[in-house]
N, C-alpha and C positions, 0 to 999 in steps of 0.2 A: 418112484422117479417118474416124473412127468416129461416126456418128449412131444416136437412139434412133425408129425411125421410129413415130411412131404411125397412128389410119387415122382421125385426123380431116379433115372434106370443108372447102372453104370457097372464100372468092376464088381462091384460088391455083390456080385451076385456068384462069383469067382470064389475059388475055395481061399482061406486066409494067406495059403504060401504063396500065391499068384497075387497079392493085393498090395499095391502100392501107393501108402498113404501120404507120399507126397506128389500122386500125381496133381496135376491144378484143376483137372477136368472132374473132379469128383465136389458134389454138392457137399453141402456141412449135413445132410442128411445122413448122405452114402457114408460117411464115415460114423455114425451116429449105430446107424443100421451094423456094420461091419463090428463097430466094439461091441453093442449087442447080443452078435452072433459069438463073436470070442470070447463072451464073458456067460454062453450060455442061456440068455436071456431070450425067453419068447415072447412076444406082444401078444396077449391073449383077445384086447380090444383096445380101443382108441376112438375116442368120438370130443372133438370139441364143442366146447361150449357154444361159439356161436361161428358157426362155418360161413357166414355172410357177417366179417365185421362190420362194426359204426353202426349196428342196429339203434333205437332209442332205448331196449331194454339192457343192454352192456354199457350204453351213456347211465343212464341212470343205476345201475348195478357200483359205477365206476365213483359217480356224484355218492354214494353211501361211503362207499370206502372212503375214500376223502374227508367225508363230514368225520368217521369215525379217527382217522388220523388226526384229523385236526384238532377235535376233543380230545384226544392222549395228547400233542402236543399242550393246547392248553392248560390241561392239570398237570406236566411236568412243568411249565414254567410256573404253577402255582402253587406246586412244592418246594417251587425254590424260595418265591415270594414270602410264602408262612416262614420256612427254616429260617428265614435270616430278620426278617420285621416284624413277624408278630409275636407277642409279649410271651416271654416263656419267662420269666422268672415267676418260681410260686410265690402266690399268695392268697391267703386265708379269701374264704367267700365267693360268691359265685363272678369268678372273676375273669377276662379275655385268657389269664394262661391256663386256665385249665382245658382251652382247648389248642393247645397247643400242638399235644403229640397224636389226637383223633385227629386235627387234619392235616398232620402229617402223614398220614394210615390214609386217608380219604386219597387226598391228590395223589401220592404215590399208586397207591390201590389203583387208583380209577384209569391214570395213566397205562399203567400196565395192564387191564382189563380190557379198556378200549382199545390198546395195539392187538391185544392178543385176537377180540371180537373182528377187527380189522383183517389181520391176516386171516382167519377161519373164512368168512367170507370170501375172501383177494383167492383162497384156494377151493372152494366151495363154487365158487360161481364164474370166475372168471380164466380158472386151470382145465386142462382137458381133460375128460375122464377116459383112466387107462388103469388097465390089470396087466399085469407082467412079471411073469416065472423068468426065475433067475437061479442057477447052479450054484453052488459056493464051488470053492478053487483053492488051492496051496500056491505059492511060490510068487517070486517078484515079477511085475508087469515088465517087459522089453519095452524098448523106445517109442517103435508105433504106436504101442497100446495106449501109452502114456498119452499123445497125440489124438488118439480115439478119445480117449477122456476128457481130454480137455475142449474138444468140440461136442461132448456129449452136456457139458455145464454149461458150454457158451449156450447150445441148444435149448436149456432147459431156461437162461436170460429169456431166449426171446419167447419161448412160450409162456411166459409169467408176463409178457406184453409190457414191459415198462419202458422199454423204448419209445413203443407207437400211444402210450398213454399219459401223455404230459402232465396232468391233471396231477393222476395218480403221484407221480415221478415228484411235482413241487409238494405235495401232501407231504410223502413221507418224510420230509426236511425236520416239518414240524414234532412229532414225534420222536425224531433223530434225535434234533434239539433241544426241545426240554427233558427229555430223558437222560439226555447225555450231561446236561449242567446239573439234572436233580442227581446224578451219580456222583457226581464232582462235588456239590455242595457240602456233603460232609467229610471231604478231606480238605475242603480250602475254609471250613468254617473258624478254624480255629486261629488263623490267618487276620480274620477279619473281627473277631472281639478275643483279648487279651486275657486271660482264665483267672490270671491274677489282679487285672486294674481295679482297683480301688482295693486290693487286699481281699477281695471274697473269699479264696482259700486259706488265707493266715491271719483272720481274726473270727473270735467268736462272742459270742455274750460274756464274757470275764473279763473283755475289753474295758478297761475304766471310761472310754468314751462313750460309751452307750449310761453312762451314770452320770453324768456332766464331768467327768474326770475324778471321781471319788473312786474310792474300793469297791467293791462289789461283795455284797453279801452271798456267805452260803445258805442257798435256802431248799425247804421239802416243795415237795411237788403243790403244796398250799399255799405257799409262799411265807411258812414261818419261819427264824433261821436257828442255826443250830447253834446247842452251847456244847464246850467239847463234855461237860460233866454227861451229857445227854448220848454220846456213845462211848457202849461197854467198852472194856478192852478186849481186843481180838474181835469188833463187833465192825461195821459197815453199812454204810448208804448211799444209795444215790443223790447225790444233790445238782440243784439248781442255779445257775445267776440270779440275785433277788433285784430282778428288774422287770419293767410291766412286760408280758409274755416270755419271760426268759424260763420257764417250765411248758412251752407249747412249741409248735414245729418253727415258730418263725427262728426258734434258736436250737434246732434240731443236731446241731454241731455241738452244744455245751453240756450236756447229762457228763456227770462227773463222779467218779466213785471216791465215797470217803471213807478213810480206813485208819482206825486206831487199833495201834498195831502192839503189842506186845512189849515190854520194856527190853528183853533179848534181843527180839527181830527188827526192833527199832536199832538199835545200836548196829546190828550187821548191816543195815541200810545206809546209815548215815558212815559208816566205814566203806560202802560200795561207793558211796558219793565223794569221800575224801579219796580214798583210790583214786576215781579217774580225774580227779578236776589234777591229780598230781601228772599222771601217767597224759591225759589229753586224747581220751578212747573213745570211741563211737558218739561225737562233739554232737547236741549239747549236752552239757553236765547242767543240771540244775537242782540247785540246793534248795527246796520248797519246802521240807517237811516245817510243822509246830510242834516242837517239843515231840510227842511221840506219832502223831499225825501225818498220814499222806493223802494226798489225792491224786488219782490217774484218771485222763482220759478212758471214759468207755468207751468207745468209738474204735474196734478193733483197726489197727495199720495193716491189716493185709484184704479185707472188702466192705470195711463199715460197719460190721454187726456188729452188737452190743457185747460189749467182752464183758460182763458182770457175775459169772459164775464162780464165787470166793471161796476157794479149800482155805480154811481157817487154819489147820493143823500142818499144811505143805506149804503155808505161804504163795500159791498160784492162786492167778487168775484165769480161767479159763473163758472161749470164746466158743459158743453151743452152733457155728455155725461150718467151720472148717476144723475145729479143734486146735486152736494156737492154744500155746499158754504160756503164761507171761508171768514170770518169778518177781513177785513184790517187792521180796530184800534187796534185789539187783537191779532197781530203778525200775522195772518191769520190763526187763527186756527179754526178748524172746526164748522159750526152751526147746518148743514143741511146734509142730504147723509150718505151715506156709508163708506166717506172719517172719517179716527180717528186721522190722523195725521196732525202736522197744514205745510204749504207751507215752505221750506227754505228759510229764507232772507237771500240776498245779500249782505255784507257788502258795505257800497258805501264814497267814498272819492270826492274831489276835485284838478285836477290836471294840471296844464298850462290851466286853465280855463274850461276844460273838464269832464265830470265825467268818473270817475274808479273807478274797482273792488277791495277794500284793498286788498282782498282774493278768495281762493275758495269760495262755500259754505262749511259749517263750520259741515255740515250733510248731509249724503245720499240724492238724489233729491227722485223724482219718488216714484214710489208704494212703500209698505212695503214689505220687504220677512225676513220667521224666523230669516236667521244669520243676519241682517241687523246689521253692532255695532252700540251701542249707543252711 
């Protein structure tokens, strides 16, 4: 604790039961001095920084801090500037969003570096230098003491000089400022662009519109597609939308597991599906399979990993990153994990011998989030 010691005389040199902290004759020192003494505190030394203020080394000492706040102001208003205008959608190649979240990292960073260099300084060079023992103490402070205190903070305002240093005093606005909008930025971001407009979260590459309105082939990661003669039974694959990058990131929402299912386990499936479209249970029901065929969603619903881990003999699908697992006969809906929501199935068709996508998925893929619609 930093105090501004002055050498005014008064009670406070009186033992504490003789001291009367509302007299008006007593400096904001003497009371300074007095909590001090009550709280066991000794001033071991005290020397200010510049005992002749307005020198031109304290102006100039004052002009850094300034320039320094002014620069963390600056970069927090140009973390807000990036978060909200500059291009974050990915895409492929060397492109403006991949610097997106590095300078976010920069201006935030730099913001808070330069306030922090700022203050280090502001107390380094312009605070008084002071050593002082102090006792610890049990029990609650009485009303005076309180009163000591609270003239030992006002104390400690004025010897951090920001009254007598205007300069300093409009600097720190800056830094206030953009610091305080770049905190605010990402709770009002979602405010100001809509998570859903144009459908970003509830369409993917099986959309017939990304095909001129056609079907959408299943296809391998080459882009050949599949006949169903070409998976065993009790066998499975990953498949693709057969559209131009629809096996690369720009459709990183649509990896699809296909699974030819057993002529039993298929029948228990298509009886889970007749069940609920009766009953009206965990909405939507969708009736997708081809003949003994299903397709789910990889895209675990509880943080995005890939659920593609297939117990062929238990009928789960397991997710290798929180351990969901998701029961294939039961539309895939959850048994185990964290996961609550069941996998979206694929609607699947037959087509010039081929399988295709009747449709989208018919529901959000991916994790859950509040507005998700139903």
């Amino acid at each position: 604790m930093s105090t501004t010691h002055g050498t005014g005389h008064g009670p406070a040199t009186a033992g504490a039961s003789d001291f009367d902290a509302e007299d008006p004759s007593l400096t904001r020192f003497d009371l300074v001095r007095e909590g001090a003494r009550r709280d066991g505190v000794e001033i071991v030394h005290y020397e200010p920084q510049f005992p002749v203020r307005g020198t031109k080394l304290e102006k100039r000492i004052e002009r850094s801090i300034a320039f320094l706040l002014t620069l963390s102001g600056l970069f927090g208003v140009a973390f807000v500037v990036a978060y909200i205008w500059w291009p974050s959608r990915y895409s492929q190649g060397p492109t403006a969003s991949k610097l997106y979240t590095p300078l976010l990292g920069l201006f935030l960073g730099g913001a808070l570096l330069l306030l922090g260099f700022a203050i280090i300084t502001w107390a380094k060079k312009l605070m008084p230098n002071e050593v002082a023992v102090q006792e610890r103490h049990d029990g609650a402070s009485p009303r005076d003491e309180q009163q000591l205190t609270g003239s030992t903070i006002l104390n400690m305002v004025d010897e951090i000089g920001i009254k007598r240093r205007p300069l300093l005093k409009a600097a720190l606005l800056l830094p206030a400022g953009g610091l305080g909008i770049a905190a605010a930025a990402p709770l009002v971001g979602s405010l100001i662009k809509n998570p859903n407009d144009g459908h970003i979260l509830l369409t993917t590459g099986w959309n017939p519109a990304n095909n001129g309105g056609n079907r959408i082939r299943l296809v391998r990661d080459d882009g050949t597609p599949i006949r169903p003669e070409e998976v065993s039974v009790g066998g499975q694959m990953t498949v693709f939308p057969g559209i131009p990058g629809g096996a690369t990131n720009t459709y990183a929402d649509s990896p699809t597991l296909l699974i030819h299912l057993r002529e039993s386990d298929a029948q228990v499936l298509r009886d889970s599906i007749a069940r609920s479209q009766v009953l009206q249970d965990n909405l939507p029901v969708v009736a997708g399979m081809w003949q003994n065929f299903v397709a789910y969603s990889k895209i675990c619903t509880h943080a995005g990993c890939p659920a593609s881990l297939y117990e062929q003999q238990t009928n789960r699908l397991l997710c290798p990153c929180h351990q969901s697992q998701f029961l294939i006969t039961n539309q895939a809906k959850p048994i185990f994990g964290p996961a609550h929501r069941k996998l979206p199935m694929l609607p699947l068709d037959l087509e010039n011998g081929v399988l295709v996508a009747k449709s989208d998925f018919l529901e959000p893929i991916g994790p859950t989030y509040w507005e998700r619609p139903i």
